[in-house]
C-alpha positions, 0 to 999 in steps of 0.5 A, a space after each residue: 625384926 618381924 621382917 627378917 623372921 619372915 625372911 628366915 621362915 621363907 629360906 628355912 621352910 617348915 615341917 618335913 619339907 624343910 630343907 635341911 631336913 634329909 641333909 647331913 652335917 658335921 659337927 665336931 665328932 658327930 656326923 648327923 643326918 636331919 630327920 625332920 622338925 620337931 618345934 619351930 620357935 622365933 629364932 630357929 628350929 629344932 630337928 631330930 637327928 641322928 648319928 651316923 656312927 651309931 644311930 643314935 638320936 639327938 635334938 639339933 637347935 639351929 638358931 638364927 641370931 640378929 646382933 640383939 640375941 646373939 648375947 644370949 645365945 652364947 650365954 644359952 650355950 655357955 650355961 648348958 655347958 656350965 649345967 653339962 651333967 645335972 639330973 634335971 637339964 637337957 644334956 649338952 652334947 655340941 655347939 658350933 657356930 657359922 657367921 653371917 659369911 657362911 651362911 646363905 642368909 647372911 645372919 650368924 647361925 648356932 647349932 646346939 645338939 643336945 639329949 633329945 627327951 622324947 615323950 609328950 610334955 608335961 604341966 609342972 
């Protein structure tokens, strides 16, 4: 597992020099363009994008899944979807998904893009 984060942080790069960052990409109705990373956790990143139809911007989670955290990605997505509304989560706008075919490093990709909640983070 350590071994292919290593080789997914040396694919993916880090900060603005990420090379998804500057890029556009379609997902569903929305067509986004990648601004830059703003957090990094163990299995993707999360990118600030905007839409290209109004500007508007959004947190794009691009999530690496092995065949171990593939369950709970799905169950991540199907729970946004579920919690799509409540005044106290994140709001689900679009999720798709790449098999390992698609993509350049072989593993299943996620993209979620959802409400981005801008300010710094607070202790509960």
């Amino acid at each position: 597992m350590a071994e292919f984060m290593r080789s997914a942080l040396n694919v993916f790069g880090v900060g603005d020099t990420h090379d998804f960052v500057g890029t556009t990409v379609s997902l569903g109705e929305y067509e986004l363009t990648i601004k830059k990373v703003i957090a990094e956790g163990g299995f993707g990143f999360v990118f600030l994008v905007s839409d290209n139809r109004d500007g508007r911007f959004y947190a794009l989670k691009r999530i690496i899944a092995t065949p171990e955290t593939e369950t709970s990605v799905k169950k991540e997505v199907a729970f946004l979807k579920r919690l799509s509304g409540h005044p106290n989560i994140v709001e689900f706008v679009a999720a798709a998904v790449a098999d390992g075919r698609e993509t350049r490093h072989g593993s299943t990709e996620y993209l979620i893009l959802q409400e981005l909640c801008a300010g710094p983070l607070m202790d509960a």
